[in-house]
VOTI-400925 format. One record per atom (N, C-alpha, C): x, z, y; residue in three letters; atom name; residue number from 1. Coordinates in steps of 0.02 Angstrom, whole numbers, plus 50000, padded with zeros to 5 digits. Example, Ala and Ser with C-alpha at 12.3 -4.5 7.8 and 13.67 -1.06 7.14 Angstrom:
# residues 2
50660,50390,49716,ALA,N,1
50615,50390,49775,ALA,CA,1
50660,50390,49835,ALA,C,1
50642,50354,49888,SER,N,2
50684,50357,49947,SER,CA,2
50645,50394,50002,SER,C,2
# end
This chain:
# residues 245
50042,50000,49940,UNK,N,1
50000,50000,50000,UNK,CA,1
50044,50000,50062,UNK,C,1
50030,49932,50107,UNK,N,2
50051,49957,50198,UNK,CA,2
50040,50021,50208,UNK,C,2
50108,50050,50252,UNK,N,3
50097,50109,50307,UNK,CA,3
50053,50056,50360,UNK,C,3
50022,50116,50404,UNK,N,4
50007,50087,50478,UNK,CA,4
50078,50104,50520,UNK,C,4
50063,50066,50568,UNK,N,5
50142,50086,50614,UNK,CA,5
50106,50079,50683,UNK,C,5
50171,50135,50720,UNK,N,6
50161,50138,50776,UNK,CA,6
50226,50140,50807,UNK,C,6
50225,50054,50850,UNK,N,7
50287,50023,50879,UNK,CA,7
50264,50032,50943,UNK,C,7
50332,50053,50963,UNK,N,8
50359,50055,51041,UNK,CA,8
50397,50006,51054,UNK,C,8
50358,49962,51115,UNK,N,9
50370,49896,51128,UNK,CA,9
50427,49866,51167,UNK,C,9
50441,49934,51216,UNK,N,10
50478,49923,51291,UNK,CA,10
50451,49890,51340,UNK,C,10
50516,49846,51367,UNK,N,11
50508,49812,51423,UNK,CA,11
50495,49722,51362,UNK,C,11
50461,49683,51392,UNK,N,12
50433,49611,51370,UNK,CA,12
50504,49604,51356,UNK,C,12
50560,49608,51374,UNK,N,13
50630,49584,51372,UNK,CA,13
50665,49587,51294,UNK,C,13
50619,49623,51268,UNK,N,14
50651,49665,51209,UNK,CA,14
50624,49591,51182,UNK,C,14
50592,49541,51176,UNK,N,15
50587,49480,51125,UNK,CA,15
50660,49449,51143,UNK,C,15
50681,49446,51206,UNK,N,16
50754,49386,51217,UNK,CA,16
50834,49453,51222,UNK,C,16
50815,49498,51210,UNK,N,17
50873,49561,51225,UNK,CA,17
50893,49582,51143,UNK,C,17
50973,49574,51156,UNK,N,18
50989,49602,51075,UNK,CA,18
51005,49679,51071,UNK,C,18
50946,49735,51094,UNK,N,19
50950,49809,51097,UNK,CA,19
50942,49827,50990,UNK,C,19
50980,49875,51004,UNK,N,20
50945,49921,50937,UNK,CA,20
50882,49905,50923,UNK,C,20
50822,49901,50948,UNK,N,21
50772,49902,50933,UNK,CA,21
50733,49848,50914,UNK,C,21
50774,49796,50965,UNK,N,22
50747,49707,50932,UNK,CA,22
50773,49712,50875,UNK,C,22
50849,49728,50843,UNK,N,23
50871,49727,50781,UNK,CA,23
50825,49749,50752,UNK,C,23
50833,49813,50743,UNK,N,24
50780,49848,50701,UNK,CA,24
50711,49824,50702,UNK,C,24
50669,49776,50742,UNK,N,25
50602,49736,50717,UNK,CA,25
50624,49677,50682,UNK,C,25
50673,49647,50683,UNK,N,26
50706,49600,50646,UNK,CA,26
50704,49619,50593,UNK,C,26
50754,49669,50552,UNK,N,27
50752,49674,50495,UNK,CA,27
50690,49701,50465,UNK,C,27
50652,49743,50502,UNK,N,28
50595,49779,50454,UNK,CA,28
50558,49727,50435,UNK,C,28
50545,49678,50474,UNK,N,29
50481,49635,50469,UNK,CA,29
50505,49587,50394,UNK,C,29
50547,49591,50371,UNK,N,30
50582,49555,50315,UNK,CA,30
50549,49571,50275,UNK,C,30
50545,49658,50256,UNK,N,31
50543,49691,50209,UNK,CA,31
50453,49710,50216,UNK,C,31
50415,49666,50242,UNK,N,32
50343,49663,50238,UNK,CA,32
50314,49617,50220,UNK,C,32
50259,49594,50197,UNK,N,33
50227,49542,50187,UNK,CA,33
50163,49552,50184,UNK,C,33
50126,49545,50247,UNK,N,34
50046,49558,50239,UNK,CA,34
50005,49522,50235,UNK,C,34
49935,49508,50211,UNK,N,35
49904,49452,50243,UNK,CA,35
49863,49457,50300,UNK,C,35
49901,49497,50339,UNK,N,36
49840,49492,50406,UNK,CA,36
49877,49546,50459,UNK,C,36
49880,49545,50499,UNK,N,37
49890,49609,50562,UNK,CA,37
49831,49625,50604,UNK,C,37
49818,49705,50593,UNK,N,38
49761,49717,50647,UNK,CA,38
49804,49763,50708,UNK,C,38
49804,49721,50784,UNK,N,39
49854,49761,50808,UNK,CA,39
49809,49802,50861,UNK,C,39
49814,49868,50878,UNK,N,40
49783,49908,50961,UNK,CA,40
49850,49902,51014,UNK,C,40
49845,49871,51051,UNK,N,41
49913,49864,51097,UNK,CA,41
49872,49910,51172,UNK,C,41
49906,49919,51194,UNK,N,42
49927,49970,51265,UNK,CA,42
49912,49945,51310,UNK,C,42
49919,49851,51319,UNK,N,43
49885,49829,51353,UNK,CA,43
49836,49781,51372,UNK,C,43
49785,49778,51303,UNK,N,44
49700,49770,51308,UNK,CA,44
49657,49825,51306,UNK,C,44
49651,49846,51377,UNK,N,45
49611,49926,51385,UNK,CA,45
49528,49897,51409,UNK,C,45
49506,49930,51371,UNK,N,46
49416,49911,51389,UNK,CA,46
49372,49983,51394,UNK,C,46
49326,49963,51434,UNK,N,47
49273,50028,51424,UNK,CA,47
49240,50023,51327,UNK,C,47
49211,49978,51299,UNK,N,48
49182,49973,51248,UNK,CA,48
49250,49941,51216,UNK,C,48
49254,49980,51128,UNK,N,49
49284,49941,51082,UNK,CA,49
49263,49861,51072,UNK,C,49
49323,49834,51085,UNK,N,50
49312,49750,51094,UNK,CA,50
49361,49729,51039,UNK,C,50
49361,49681,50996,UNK,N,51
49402,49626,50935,UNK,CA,51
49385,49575,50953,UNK,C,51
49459,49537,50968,UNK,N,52
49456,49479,50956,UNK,CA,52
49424,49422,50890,UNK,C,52
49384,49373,50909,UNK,N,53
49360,49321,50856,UNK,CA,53
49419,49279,50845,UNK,C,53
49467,49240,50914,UNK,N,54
49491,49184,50900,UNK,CA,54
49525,49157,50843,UNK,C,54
49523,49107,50839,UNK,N,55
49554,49073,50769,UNK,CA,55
49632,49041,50784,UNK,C,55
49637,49035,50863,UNK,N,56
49698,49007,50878,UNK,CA,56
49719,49056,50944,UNK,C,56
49735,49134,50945,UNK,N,57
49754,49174,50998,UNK,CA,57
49798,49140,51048,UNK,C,57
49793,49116,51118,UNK,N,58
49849,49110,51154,UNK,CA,58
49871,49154,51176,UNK,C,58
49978,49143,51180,UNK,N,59
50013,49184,51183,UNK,CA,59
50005,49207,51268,UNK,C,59
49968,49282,51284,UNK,N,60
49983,49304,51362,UNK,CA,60
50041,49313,51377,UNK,C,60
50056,49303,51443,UNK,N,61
50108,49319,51478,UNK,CA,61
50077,49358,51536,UNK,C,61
50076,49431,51508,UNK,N,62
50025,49467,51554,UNK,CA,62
50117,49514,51587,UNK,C,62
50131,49489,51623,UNK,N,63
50189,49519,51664,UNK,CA,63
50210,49471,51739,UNK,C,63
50257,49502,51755,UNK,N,64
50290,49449,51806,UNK,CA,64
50367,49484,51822,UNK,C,64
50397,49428,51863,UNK,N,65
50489,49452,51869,UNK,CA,65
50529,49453,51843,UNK,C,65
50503,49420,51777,UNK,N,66
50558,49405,51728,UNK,CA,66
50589,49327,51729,UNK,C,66
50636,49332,51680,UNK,N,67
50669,49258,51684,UNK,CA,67
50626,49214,51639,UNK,C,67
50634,49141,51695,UNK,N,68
50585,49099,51626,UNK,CA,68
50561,49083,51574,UNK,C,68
50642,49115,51537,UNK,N,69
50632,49100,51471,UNK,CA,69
50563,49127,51423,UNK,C,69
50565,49200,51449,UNK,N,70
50513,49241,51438,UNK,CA,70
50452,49202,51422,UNK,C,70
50428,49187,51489,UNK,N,71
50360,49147,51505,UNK,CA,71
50368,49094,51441,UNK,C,71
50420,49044,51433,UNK,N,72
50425,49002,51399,UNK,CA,72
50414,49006,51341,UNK,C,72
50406,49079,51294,UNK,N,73
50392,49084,51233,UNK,CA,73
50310,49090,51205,UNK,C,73
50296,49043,51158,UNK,N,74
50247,49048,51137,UNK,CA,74
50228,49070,51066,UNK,C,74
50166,49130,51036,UNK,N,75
50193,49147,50974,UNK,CA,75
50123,49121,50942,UNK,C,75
50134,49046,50918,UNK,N,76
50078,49032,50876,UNK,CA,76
50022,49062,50825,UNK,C,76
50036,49120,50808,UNK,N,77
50004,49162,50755,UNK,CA,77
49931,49140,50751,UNK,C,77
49906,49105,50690,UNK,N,78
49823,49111,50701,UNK,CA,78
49800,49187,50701,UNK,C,78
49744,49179,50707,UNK,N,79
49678,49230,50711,UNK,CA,79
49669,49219,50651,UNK,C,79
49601,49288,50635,UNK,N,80
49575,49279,50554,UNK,CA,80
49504,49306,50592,UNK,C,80
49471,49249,50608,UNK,N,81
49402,49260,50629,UNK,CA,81
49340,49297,50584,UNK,C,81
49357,49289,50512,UNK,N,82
49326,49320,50489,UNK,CA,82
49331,49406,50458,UNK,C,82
49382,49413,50481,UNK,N,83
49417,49488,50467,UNK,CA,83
49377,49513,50556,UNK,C,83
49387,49468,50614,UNK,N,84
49368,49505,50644,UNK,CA,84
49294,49519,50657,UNK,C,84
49262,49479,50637,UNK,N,85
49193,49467,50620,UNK,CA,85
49171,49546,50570,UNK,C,85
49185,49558,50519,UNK,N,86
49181,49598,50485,UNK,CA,86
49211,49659,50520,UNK,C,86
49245,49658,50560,UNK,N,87
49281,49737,50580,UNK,CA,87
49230,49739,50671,UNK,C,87
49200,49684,50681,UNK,N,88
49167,49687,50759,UNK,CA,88
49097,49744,50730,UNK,C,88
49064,49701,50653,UNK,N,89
48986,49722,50628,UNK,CA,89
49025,49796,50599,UNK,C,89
49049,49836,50571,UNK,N,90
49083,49903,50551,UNK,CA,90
49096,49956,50573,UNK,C,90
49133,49910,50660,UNK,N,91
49161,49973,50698,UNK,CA,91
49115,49958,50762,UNK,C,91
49042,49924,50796,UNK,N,92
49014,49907,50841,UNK,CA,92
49054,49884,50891,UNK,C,92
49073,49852,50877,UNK,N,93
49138,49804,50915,UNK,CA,93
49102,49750,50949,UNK,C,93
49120,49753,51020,UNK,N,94
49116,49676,51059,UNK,CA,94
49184,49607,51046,UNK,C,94
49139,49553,51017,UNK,N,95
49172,49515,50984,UNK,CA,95
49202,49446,51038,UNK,C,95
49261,49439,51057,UNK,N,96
49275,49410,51124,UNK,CA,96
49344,49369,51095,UNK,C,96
49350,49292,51137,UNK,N,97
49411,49258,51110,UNK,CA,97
49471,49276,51149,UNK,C,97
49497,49355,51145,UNK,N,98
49563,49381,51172,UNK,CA,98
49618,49341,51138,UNK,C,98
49655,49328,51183,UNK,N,99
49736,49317,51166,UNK,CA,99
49769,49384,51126,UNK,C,99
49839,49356,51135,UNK,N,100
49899,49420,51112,UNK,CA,100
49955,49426,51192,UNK,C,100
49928,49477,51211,UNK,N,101
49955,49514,51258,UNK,CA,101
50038,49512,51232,UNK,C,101
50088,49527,51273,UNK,N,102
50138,49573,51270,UNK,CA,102
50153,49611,51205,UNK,C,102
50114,49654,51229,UNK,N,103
50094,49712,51185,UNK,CA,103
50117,49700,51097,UNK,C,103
50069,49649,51091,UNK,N,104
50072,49618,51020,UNK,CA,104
50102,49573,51002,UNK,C,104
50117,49536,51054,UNK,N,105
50157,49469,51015,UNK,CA,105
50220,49488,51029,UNK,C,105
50255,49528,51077,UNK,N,106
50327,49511,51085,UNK,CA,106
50345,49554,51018,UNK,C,106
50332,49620,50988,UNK,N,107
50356,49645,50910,UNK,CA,107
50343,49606,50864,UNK,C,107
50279,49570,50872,UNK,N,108
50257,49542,50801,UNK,CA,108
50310,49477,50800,UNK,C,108
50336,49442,50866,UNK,N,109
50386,49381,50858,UNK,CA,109
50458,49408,50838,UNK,C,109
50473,49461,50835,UNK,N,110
50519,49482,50797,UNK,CA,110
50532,49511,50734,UNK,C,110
50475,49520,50710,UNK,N,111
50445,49543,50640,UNK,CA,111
50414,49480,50610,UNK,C,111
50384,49444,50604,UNK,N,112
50387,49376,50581,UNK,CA,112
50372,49325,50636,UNK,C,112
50447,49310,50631,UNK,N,113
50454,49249,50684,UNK,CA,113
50432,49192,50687,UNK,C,113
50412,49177,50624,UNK,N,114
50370,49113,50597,UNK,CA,114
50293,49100,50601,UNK,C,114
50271,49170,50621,UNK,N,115
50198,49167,50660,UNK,CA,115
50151,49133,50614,UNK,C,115
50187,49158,50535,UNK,N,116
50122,49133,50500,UNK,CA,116
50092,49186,50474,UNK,C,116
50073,49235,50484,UNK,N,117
50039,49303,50458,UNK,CA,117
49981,49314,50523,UNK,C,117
49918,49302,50506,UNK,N,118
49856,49297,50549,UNK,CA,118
49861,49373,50581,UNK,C,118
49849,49355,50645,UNK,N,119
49840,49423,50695,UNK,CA,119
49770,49429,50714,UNK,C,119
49725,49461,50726,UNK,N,120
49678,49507,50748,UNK,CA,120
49697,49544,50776,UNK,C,120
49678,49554,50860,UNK,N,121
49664,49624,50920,UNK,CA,121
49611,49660,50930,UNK,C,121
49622,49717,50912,UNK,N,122
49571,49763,50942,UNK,CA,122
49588,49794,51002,UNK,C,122
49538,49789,51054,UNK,N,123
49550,49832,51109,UNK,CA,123
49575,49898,51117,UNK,C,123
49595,49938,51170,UNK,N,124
49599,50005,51195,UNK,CA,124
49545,50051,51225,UNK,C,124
49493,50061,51194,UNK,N,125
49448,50081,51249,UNK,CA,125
49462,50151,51281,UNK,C,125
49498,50150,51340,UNK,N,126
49493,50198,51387,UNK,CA,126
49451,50248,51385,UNK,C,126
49399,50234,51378,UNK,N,127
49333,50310,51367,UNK,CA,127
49340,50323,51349,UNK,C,127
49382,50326,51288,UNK,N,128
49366,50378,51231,UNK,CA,128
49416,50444,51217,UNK,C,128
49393,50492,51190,UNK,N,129
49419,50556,51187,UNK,CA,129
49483,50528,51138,UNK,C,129
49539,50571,51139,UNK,N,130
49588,50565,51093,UNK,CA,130
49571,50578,51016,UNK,C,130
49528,50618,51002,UNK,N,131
49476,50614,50947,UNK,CA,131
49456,50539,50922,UNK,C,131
49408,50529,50952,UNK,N,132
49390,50465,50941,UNK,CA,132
49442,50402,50915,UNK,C,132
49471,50396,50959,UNK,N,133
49533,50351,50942,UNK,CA,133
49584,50376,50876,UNK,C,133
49571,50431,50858,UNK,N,134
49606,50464,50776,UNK,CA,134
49544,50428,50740,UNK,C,134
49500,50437,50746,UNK,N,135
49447,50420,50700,UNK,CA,135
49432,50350,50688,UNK,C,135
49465,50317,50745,UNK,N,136
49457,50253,50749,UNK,CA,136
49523,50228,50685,UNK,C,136
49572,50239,50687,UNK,N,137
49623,50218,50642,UNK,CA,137
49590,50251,50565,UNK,C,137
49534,50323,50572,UNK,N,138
49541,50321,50504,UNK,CA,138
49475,50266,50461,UNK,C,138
49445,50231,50518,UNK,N,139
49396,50177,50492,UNK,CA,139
49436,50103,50471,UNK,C,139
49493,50108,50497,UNK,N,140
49554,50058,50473,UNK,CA,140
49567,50069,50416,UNK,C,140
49593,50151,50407,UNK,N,141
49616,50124,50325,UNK,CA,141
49613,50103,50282,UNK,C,141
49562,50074,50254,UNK,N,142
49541,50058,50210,UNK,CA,142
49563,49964,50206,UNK,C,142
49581,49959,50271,UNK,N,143
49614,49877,50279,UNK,CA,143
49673,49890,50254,UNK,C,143
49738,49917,50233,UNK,N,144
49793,49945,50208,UNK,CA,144
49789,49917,50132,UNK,C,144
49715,49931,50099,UNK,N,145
49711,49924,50023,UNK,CA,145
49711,49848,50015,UNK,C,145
49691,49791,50069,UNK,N,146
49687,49746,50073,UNK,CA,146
49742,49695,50086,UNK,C,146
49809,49739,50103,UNK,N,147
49869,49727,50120,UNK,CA,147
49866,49688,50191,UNK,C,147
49826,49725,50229,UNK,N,148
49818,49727,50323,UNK,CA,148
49859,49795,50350,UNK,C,148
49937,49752,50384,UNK,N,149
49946,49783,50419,UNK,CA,149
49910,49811,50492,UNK,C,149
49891,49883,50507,UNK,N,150
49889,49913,50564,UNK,CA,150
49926,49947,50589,UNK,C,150
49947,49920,50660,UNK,N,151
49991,49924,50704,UNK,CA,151
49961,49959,50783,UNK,C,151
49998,50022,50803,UNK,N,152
49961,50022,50860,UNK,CA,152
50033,50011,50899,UNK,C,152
50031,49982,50955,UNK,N,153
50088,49939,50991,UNK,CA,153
50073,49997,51087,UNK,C,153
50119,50040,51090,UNK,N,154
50126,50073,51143,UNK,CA,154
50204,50084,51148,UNK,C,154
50217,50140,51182,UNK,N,155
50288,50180,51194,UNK,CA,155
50294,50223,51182,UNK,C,155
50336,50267,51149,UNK,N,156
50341,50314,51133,UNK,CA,156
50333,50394,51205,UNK,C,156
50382,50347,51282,UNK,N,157
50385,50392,51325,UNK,CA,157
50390,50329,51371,UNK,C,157
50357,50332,51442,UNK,N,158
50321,50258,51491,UNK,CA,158
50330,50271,51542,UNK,C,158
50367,50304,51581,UNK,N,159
50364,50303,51652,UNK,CA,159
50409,50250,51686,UNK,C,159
50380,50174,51702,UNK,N,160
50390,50157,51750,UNK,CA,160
50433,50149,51822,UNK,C,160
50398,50223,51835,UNK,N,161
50423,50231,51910,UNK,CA,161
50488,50276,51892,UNK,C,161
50515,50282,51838,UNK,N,162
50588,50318,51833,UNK,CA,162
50629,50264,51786,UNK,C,162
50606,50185,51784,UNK,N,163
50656,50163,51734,UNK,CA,163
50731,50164,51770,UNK,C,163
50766,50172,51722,UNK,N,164
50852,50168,51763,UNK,CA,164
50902,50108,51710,UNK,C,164
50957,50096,51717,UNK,N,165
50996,50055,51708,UNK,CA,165
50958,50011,51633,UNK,C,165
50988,49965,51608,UNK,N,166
50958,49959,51515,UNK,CA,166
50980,50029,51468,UNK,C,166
51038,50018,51497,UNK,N,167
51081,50055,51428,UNK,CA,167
51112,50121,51458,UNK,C,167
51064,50172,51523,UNK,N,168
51081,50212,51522,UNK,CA,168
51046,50275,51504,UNK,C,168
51078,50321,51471,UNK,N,169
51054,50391,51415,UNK,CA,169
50980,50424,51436,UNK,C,169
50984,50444,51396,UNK,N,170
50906,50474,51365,UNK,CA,170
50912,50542,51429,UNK,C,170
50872,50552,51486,UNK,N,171
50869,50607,51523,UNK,CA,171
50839,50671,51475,UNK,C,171
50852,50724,51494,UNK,N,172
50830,50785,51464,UNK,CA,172
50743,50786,51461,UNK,C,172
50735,50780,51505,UNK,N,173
50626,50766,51518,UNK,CA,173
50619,50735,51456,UNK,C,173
50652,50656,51454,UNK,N,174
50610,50592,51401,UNK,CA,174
50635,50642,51325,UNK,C,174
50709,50662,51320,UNK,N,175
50697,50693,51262,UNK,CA,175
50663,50749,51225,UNK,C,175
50650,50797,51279,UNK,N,176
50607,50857,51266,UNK,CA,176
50548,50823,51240,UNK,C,176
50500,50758,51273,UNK,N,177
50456,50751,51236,UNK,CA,177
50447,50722,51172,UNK,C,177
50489,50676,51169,UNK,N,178
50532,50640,51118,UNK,CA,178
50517,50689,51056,UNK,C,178
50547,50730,51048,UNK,N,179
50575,50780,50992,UNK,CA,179
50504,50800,51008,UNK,C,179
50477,50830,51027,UNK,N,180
50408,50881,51008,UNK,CA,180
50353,50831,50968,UNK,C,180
50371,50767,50998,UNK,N,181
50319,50719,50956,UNK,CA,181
50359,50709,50917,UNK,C,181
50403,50690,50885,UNK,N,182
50430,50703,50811,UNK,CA,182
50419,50761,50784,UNK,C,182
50414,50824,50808,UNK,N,183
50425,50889,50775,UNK,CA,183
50354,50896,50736,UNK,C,183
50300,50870,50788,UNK,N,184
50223,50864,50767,UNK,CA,184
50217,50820,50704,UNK,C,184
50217,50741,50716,UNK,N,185
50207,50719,50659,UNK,CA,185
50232,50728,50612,UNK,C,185
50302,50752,50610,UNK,N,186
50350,50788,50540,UNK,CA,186
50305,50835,50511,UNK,C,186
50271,50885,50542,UNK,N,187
50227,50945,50514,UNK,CA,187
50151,50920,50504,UNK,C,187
50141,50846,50498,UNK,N,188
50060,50837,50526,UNK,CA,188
50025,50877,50543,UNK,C,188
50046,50895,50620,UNK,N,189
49994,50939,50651,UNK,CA,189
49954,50901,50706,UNK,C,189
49899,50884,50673,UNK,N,190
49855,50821,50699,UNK,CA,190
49820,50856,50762,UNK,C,190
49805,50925,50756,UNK,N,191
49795,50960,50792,UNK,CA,191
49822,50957,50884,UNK,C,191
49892,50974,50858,UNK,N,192
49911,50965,50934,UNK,CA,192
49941,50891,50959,UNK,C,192
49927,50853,50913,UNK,N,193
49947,50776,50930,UNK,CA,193
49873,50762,50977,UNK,C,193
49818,50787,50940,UNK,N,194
49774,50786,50982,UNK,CA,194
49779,50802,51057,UNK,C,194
49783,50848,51067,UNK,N,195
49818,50883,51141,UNK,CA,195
49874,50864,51165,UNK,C,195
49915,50819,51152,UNK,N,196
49968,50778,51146,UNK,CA,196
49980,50796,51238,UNK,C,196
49918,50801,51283,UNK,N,197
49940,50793,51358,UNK,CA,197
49965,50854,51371,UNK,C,197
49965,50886,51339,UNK,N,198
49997,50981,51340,UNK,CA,198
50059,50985,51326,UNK,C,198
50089,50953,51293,UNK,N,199
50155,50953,51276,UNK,CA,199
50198,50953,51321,UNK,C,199
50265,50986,51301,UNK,N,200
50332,50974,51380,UNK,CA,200
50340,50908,51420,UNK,C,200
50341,50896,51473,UNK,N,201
50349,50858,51506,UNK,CA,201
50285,50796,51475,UNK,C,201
50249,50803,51449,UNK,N,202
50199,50736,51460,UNK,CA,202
50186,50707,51495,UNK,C,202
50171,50740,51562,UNK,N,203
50139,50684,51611,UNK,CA,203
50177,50647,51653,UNK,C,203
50250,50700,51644,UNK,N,204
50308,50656,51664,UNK,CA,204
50312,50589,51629,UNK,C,204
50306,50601,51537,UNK,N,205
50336,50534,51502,UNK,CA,205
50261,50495,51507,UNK,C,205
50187,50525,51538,UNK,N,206
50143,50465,51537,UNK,CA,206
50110,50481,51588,UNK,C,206
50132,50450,51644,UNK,N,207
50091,50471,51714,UNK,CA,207
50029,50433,51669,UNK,C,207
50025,50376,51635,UNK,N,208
49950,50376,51595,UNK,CA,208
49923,50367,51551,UNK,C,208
49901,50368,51501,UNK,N,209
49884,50399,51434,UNK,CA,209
49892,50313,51383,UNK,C,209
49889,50279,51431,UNK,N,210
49842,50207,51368,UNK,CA,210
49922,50178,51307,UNK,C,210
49989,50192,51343,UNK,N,211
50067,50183,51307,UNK,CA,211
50065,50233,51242,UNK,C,211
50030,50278,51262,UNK,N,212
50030,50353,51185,UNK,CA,212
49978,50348,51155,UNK,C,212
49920,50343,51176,UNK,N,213
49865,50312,51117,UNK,CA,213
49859,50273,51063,UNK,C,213
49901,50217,51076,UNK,N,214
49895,50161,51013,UNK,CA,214
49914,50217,50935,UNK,C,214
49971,50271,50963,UNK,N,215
50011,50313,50903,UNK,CA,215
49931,50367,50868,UNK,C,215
49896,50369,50903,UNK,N,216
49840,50421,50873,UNK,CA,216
49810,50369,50814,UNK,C,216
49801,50302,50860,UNK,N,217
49753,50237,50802,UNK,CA,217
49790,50248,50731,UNK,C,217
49863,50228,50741,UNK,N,218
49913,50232,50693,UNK,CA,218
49920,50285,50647,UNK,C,218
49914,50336,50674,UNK,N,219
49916,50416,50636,UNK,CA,219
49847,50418,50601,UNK,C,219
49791,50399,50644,UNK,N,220
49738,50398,50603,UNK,CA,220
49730,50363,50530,UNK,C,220
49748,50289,50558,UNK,N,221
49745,50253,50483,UNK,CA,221
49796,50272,50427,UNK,C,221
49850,50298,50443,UNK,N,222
49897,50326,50384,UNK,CA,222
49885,50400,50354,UNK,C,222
49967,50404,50321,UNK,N,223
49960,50478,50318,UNK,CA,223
50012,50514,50344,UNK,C,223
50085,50527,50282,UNK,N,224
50130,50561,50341,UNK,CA,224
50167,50500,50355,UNK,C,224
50196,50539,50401,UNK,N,225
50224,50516,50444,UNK,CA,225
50312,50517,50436,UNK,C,225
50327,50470,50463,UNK,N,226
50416,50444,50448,UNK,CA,226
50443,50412,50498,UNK,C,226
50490,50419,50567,UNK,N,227
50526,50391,50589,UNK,CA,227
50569,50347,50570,UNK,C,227
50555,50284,50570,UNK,N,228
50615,50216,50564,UNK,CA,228
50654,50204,50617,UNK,C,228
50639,50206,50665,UNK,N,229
50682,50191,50706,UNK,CA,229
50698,50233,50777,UNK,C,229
50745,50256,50793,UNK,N,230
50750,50286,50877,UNK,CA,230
50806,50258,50916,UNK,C,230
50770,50231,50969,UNK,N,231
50831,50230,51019,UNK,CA,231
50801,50244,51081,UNK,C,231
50816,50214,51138,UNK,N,232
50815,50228,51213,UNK,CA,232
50838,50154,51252,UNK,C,232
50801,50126,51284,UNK,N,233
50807,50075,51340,UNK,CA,233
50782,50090,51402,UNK,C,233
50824,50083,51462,UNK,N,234
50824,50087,51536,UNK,CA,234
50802,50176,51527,UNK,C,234
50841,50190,51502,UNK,N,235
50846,50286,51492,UNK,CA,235
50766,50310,51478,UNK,C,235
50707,50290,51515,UNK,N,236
50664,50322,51504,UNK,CA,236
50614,50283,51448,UNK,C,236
50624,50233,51426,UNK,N,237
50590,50224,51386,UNK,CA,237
50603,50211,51304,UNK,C,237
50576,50288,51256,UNK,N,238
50589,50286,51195,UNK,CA,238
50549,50231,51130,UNK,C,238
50611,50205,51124,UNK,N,239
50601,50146,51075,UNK,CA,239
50575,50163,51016,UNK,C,239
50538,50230,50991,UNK,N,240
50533,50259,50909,UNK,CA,240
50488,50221,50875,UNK,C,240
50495,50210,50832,UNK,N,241
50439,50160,50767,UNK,CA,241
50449,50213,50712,UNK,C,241
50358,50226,50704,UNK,N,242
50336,50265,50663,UNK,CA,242
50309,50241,50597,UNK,C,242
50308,50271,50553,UNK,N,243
50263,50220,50484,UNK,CA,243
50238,50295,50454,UNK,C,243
50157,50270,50443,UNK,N,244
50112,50338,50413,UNK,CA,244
50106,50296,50342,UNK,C,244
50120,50325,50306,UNK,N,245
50134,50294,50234,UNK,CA,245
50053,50340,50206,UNK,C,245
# end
């Protein structure tokens, strides 16, 4: 059976940048083979749970200020209209022809670059309690038995307004939170993952909540929990990829 995972995306740069962390989506994606991806990315936020129908997702370029090349990449992946059809009637889902944001396509083009493994998006809906959104990944699991990867696509720690150099160190703030959200899912204490905004320095690492949510979808649909990967890009933002086996 797929773990669900919960990838921390970075900056869009991380598809053309050779960091630790592009490596590390490189090789993992080798060692998978699904027939389908259902991804929650960080940035399709809606009031109502919304899934994409399309059969042919175009690749967004929901950013700006980057170098062309960026813009220039396109990640063909079909849709599986009928997976989302079935997960719109299940989970009362508004059924809409969304693209692949950022969010989703720049990991998934480094995890299979060949963009032949059908993607499906589900929205972010903002309204909802951190509850809800656990409960939402555990109406996923059952796509896992079907060999559907679920992916929730955020950051581990997002502030923005403190990014600093690429490659300079992990500040004391981003790690304090860092480690307490490892310390949690190590103990599955679903409990205070719930409360997740209580933790040291949170609102420092999320002046706003929608970068740490996708990880509740993820926690929901799995079970424990396992760090694959950690690093750090532009100091404040933690690169960790989680897998709930």
């Amino acid at each position: 059976m797929l773990p669900s995972l919960f990838i921390s995306h970075g900056s869009p740069m991380l598809a053309l940048t050779e960091t630790p962390a592009h490596a590390f989506l490189r090789e993992f994606g080798q060692a998978l083979a699904p027939e389908a991806v259902v991804v929650v990315s960080a940035h399709w936020t809606t009031d109502r749970l919304a899934v994409s129908t399309s059969a042919r997702p175009e690749t967004i370029h929901d950013f700006g200020g980057f170098p062309q090349a960026l813009f220039e990449i396109q990640y063909p992946a079909p849709g599986e209209p009928e997976l989302a059809m079935r997960l719109a009637r299940a989970l009362n889902a508004v059924p809409t022809e969304r693209g692949l944001d950022h969010g989703a396509w720049v990991p998934l083009s480094l995890m299979f670059p060949n963009a032949e493994v059908p993607v499906v998006s589900l929205s972010l809906p903002l309204t909802w309690s951190n509850q809800a959104l656990m409960e939402l990944g555990e109406k996923l699991t059952a796509l896992r038995d079907e060999n559907v990867l679920v992916i929730g696509s955020g950051s581990l720690t997002h502030n923005l307004g403190e990014l600093q150099a690429p490659d300079a160190a992990m500040p004391a703030w981003v790690g304090e939170f860092a480690d307490w959200v490892h310390a949690r899912l190590v103990e599955g204490d679903r409990a205070a993952l719930l409360d997740w905004q209580s933790a040291p320095q949170a609102r420092r690492n999320h002046p706003t909540p929608e970068h740490f949510q996708p990880l509740l979808v993820a926690l929901g649909a799995g079970g424990r929990a396992e760090r694959r990967h950690h690093s750090v890009e532009h100091g404040v933002l933690a690169m960790d990829v989680y897998a709930f086996a």
